[in-house]
Each structure stands twice: as structure tokens, then as C-alpha cells.
C-alpha positions as CSV (number, residue, x, y, z in Angstrom):
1,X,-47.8,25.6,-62.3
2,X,-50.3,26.6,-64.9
3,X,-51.2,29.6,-63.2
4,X,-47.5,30.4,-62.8
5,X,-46.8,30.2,-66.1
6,X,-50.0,32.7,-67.0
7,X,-48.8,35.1,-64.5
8,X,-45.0,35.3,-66.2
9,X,-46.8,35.4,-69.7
10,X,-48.9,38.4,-68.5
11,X,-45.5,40.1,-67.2
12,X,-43.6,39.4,-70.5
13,X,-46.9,41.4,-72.3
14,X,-47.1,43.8,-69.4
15,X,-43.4,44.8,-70.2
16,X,-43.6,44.4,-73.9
17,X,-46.5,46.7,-73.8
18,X,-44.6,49.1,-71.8
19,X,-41.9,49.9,-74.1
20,X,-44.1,50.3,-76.9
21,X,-45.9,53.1,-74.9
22,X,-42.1,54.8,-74.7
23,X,-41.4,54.7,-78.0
24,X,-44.8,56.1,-79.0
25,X,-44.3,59.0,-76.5
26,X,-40.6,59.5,-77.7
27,X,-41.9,59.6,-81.5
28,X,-44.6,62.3,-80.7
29,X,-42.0,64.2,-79.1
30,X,-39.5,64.5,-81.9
31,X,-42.3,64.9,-84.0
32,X,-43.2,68.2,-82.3
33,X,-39.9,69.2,-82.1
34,X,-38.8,68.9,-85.5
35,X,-42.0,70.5,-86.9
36,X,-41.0,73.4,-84.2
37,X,-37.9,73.9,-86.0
38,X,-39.4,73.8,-89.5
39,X,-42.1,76.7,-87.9
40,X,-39.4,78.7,-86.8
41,X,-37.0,78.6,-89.7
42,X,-40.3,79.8,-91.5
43,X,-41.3,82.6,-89.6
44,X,-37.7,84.4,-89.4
45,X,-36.4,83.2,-92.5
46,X,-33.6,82.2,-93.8
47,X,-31.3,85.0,-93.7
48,X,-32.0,85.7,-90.2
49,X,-31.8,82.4,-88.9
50,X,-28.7,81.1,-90.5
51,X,-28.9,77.8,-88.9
52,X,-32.0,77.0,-90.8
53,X,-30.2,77.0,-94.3
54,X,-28.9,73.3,-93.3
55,X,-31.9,71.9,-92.9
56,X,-33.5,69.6,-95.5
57,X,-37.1,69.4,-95.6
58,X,-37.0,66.2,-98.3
59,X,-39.3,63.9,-97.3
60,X,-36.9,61.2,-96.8
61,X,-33.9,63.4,-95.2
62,X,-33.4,62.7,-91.5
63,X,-33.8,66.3,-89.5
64,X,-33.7,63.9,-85.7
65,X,-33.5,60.6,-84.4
66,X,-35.3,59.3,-81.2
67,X,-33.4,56.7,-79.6
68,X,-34.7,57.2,-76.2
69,X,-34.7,52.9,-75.1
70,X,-33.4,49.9,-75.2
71,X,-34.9,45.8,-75.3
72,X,-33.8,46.0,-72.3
73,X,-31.5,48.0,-69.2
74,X,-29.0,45.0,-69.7
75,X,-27.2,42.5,-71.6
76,X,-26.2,39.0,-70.4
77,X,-22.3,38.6,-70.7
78,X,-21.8,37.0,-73.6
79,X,-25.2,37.2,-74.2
80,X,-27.6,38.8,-77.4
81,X,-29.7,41.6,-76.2
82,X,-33.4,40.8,-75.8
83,X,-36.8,41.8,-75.1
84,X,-39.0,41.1,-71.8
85,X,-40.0,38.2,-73.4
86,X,-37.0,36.7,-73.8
87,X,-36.3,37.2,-77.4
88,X,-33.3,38.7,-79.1
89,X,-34.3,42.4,-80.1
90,X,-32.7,44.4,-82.5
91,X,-31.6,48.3,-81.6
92,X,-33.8,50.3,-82.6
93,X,-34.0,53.6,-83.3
94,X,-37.2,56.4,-85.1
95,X,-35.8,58.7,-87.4
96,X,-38.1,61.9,-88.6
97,X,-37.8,64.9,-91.7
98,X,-37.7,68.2,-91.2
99,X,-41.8,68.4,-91.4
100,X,-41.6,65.9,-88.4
101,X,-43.0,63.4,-90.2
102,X,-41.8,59.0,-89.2
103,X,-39.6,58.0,-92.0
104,X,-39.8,54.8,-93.7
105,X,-36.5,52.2,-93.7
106,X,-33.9,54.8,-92.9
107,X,-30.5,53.9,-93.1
108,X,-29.3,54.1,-89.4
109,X,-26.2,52.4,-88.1
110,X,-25.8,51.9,-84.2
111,X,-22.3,52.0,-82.6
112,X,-20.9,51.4,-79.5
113,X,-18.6,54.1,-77.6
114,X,-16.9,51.6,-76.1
115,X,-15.5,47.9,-76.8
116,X,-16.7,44.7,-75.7
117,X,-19.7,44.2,-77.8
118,X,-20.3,43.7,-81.2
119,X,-23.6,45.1,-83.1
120,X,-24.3,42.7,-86.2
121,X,-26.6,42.2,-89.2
122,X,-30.4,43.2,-88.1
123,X,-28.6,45.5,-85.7
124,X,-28.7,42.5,-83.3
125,X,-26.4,43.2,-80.2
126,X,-24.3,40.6,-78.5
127,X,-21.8,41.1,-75.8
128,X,-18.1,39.7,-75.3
129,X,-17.9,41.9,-72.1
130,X,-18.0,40.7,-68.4
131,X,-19.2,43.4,-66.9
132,X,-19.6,47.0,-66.8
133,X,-21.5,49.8,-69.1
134,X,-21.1,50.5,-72.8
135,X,-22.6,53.8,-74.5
136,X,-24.5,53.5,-77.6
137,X,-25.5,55.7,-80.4
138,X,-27.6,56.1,-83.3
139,X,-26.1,57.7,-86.2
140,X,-26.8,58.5,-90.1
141,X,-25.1,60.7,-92.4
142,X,-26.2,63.9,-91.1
143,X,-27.7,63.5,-87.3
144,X,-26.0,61.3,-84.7
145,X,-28.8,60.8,-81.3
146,X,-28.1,60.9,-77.8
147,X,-25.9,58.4,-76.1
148,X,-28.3,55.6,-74.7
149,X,-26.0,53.5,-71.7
150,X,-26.6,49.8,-71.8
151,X,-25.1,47.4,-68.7
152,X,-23.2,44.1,-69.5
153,X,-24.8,42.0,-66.4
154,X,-24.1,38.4,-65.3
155,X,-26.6,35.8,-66.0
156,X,-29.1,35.8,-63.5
157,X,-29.5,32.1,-62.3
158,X,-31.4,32.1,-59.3
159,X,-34.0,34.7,-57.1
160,X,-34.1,34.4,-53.5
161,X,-36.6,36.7,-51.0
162,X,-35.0,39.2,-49.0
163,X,-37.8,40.6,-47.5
164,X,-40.9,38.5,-45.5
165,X,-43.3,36.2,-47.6
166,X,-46.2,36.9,-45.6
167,X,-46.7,40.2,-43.3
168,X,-49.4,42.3,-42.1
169,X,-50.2,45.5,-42.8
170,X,-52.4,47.7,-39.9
171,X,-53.9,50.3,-42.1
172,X,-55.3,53.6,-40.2
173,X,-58.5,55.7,-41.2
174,X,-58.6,58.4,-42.2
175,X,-56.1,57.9,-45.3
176,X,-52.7,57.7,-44.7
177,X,-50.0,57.5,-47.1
178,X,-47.2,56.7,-45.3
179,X,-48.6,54.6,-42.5
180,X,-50.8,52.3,-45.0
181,X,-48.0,51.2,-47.1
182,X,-46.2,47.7,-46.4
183,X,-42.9,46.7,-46.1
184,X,-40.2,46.4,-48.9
185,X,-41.3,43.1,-50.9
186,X,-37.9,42.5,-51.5
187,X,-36.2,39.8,-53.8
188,X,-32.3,39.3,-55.0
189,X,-31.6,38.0,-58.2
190,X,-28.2,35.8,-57.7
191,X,-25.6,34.6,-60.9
192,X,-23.8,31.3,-60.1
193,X,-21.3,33.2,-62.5
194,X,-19.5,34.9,-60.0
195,X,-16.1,35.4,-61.8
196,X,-14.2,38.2,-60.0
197,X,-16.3,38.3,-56.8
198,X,-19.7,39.1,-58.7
199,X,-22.1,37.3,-56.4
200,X,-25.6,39.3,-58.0
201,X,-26.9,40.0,-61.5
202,X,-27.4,43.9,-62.2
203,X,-30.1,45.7,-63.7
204,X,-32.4,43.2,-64.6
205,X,-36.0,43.4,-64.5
206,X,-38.2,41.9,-61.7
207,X,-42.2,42.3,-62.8
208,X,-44.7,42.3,-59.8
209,X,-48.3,41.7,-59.9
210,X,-50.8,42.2,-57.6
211,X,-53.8,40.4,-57.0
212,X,-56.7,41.1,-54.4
213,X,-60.1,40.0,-54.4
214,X,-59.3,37.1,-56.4
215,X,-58.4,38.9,-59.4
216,X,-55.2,40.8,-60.9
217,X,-55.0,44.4,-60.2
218,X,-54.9,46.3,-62.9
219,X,-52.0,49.0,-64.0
220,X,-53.8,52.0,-63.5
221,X,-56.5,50.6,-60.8
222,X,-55.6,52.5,-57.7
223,X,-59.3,51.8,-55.8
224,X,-57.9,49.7,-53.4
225,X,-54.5,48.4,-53.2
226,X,-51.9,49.2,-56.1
227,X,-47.6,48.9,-56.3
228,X,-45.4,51.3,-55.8
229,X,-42.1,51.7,-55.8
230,X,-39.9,55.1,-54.8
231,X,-42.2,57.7,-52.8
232,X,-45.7,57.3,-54.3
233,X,-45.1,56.1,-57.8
234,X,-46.8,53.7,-59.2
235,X,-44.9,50.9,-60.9
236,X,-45.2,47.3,-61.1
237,X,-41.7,47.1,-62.3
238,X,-38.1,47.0,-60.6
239,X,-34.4,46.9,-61.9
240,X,-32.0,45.0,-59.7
241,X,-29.4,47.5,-57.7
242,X,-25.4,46.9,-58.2
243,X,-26.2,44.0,-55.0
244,X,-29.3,42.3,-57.6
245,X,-31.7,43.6,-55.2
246,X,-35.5,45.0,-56.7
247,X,-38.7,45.9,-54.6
248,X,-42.1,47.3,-54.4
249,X,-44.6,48.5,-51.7
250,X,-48.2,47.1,-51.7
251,X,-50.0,50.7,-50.7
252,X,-53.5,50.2,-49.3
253,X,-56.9,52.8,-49.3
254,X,-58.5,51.6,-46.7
255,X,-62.1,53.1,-48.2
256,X,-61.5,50.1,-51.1
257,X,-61.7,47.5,-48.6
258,X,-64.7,45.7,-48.2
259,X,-63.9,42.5,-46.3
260,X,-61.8,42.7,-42.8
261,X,-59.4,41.5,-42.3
262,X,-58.5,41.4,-45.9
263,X,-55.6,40.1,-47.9
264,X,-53.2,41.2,-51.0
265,X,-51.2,38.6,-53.2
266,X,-48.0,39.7,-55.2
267,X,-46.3,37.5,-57.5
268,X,-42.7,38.9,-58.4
269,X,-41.5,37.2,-61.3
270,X,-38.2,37.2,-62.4
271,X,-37.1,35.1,-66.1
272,X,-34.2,34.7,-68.4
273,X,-34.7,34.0,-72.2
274,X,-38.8,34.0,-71.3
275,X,-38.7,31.4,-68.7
276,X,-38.5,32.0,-65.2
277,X,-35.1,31.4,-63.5
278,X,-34.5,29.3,-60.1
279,X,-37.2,30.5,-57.4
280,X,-39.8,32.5,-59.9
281,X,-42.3,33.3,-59.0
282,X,-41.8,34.1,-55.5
283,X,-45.2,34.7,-53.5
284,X,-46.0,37.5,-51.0
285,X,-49.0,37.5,-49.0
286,X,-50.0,40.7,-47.1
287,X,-52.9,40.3,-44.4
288,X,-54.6,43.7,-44.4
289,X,-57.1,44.9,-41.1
290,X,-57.9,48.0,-39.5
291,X,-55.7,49.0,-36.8
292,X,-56.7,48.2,-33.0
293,X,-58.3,51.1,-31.8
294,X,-56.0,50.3,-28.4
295,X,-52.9,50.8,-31.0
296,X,-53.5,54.4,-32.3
297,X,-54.1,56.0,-28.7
């Protein structure tokens, strides 16, 4: 249970750290972009570029906002919005000046396109929906950002496995990408809230981690083994479907085996205001050997 518990802490950091890579990205972005602007307004001047007489170059006037992600994909009905770890999380939102520069405590309010949920004090969000997909924006007195969609999900009560908890995975030499990836590792997260029909909770996050040679494979360690999830990228995290379904693939290079046969662990974890929910972690264990030399003729 110990270890259990280690492995959902690590997810909640592996997502937390995540998102604060997106917003760092986002910010550099608009930085360049505003600064762009401001370059451009310079060079052709005002006159020709009539646009430019509207912008502000005060240090502390917005010129754009960067509101490019959420806590989370989804909110629990009736539910405040929160983080990977569990915690409620405020909207949030960078805003930047004309010289692209991060401004301090600007004065950004968040509102919703659409009704059902209510946006608070700390711009804390909490939902009065059952289900569905409300639009959100940030907005101040000059600049309004793009519309960021956020889904109203049912509480996610239990995770089952949909796919097999142990397999085994031939691998062929030379390389091969398609024929030395596994099956789907596939899990369903399930709501006992099922109101209307709604058997499965919707775009919720399921964090896998795998581990080979007795030791947790790191992020960007492709050596060996590593997780991916559509085609050939590399992800260790999933987002339930509309039927609460999420998966990876456990893709092997056979050159970063050293032991036949071999074998790959992945722990998919799945948690609800930061403890795991009914059936997390679930366990997959992938036995990995060269394939017969009878089975490739």
C-alpha cells in the first residue's frame, strides 16, 4: 500500500509539473507576440499602421492574455474545479503590456458563456451543472482571450480494466514500430451517479507509469520501453472518452533489453480529490521476449 500511495503521489507531481510547463510555454508565446506587434507598430509607424494608435505601451496596460489551460479538462457536477492533486484551483489566466513583458496582479475577471456554473471569490469555479460543456473566457477592460471549453463530468467512483492485466509482447529485430508495441492497457473509470443513463465519468485523467528493471521509467527515457498513446507519441497521460475509457501502449526497443525474457510494469492510477478512487492503482504486467525464430518465417 505504501508503494501505492508513492506511485499516486508521483502522478499528482508528474501532472502538477506538467501544467506548469504549459503555462510557461503559453507565456513565452504571448510574450513574443506582443513584442512582435510593438516592433511592427515601430517600424511602419503610426500613421501607416493605424491599428497601432490603440495600443498602450504602459507598463501595467494589458496588450494580451494567455489563457491557454485549465486545473483540469473537467469539473465534477456539483463539484469545485481542481488540480491533479486534488485541490481546488483557481482560473487562471497571464496577462502581458504591449512591450510583452508578465504583468503583476492584473485585474482579470473570468466568465462563463454558458450557465450552470458559478465563478466566485479567488476565481474559484464550482459547478451546478449535470453534465455537458461550458465555454470560458478571460476578460479585462480592453482584451477578452480565447474561449477555453471546460466539461461538467460525473464523479468518478470506481476504475475497472478493460483491457488484459498481464500479456506478452513478442518483439522482432530489427526495430519495428508497429509490431513491438503492446496491446491497449485499457481501464474505464465508472460513476455510481448515473442520473439520466450516465453509466461513465468523462474527461478525467488516468496517469500511467511505467516501471522496468526495477525502477520508474522516466518521462523523456525512451532507451528501452516508454508509453505512448495515439501513433507514436509519447505520453504517460490519458483523458477518459464520452464511454470513461483512457489507454496507453507500452512500446519496446528491443536493443534496450538486456535480460530475456524480460518484463514491463504499468501502474494506471486514477484519483478524485487526491486519493485514488475504487480499483487504483490497477497493475499491468507485460512479459517481453524475442520472437520465435519458427514465428517470423
Amino acid at each position: 500500500m505504501g508503494r501505492n500511495l508513492a506511485i499516486v503521489r508521483q502522478q499528482g507531481e508528474i501532472g502538477m509539473t506538467k501544467t506548469a510547463v504549459n503555462h510557461t510555454a503559453a507565456e513565452l508565446r504571448m510574450r513574443r507576440a506582443a513584442a512582435r506587434l510593438i516592433a511592427l507598430c515601430t517600424l511602419a509607424g503610426a500613421a501607416a499602421v493605424g491599428s497601432c494608435t490603440d495600443i498602450n505601451v504602459a507598463a501595467g496596460h494589458v496588450a494580451s492574455l494567455s489563457f491557454d489551460s485549465l486545473p483540469s479538462p473537467a469539473v465534477v457536477a456539483g463539484d469545485t474545479l481542481r488540480d491533479s492533486l486534488g485541490r481546488a484551483a483557481p482560473l487562471r489566466a497571464v496577462a502581458f503590456n504591449g512591450s510583452g513583458d508578465i504583468i503583476a496582479q492584473p485585474d482579470i475577471q473570468y466568465i462563463s458563456l454558458d450557465t450552470g456554473v458559478t465563478i466566485g471569490p479567488g476565481n474559484f469555479l464550482v459547478s451546478q451543472r449535470r453534465l455537458g460543456t461550458v465555454r470560458l473566457v478571460a476578460n479585462t477592460a480592453t482584451v477578452q482571450s480565447a474561449v477555453r471549453p471546460l466539461l461538467v463530468a460525473r464523479r468518478p467512483d470506481s476504475v475497472v480494466v478493460t483491457g488484459k492485466l498481464r500479456d506478452t509482447l513478442n518483439y522482432l529485430l530489427p526495430d519495428n514500430a508497429t509490431s513491438n508495441m503492446t496491446a491497449a492497457l485499457s481501464v474505464r473509470v465508472l460513476t455510481r451517479d448515473t442520473t439520466g443513463g450516465i453509466t461513465a465519468t468523462q474527461g478525467w485523467i488516468v496517469s500511467y507509469q511505467a516501471f522496468h528493471a526495477g525502477k520508474a521509467v522516466a518521462a523523456g527515457d525512451t532507451s528501452s520501453v516508454f508509453l505512448v498513446g495515439n501513433g507514436t507519441q509519447r505520453t504517460w497521460i490519458d483523458t477518459t472518452g464520452t464511454d470513461g475509457t483512457a489507454a496507453r501502449n507500452v512500446r519496446v526497443r528491443p536493443f534496450g533489453i538486456t535480460t530475456v525474457p524480460d518484463s514491463v510494469v504499468v501502474i494506471a492510477t486514477v484519483q478524485f480529490r487526491g486519493a485514488a478512487v475504487r480499483g487504483s492503482p490497477v497493475r499491468f504486467v507485460i512479459l517481453v521476449r524475442p520472437k520465435p525464430a519458427s514465428a517470423t518465417r
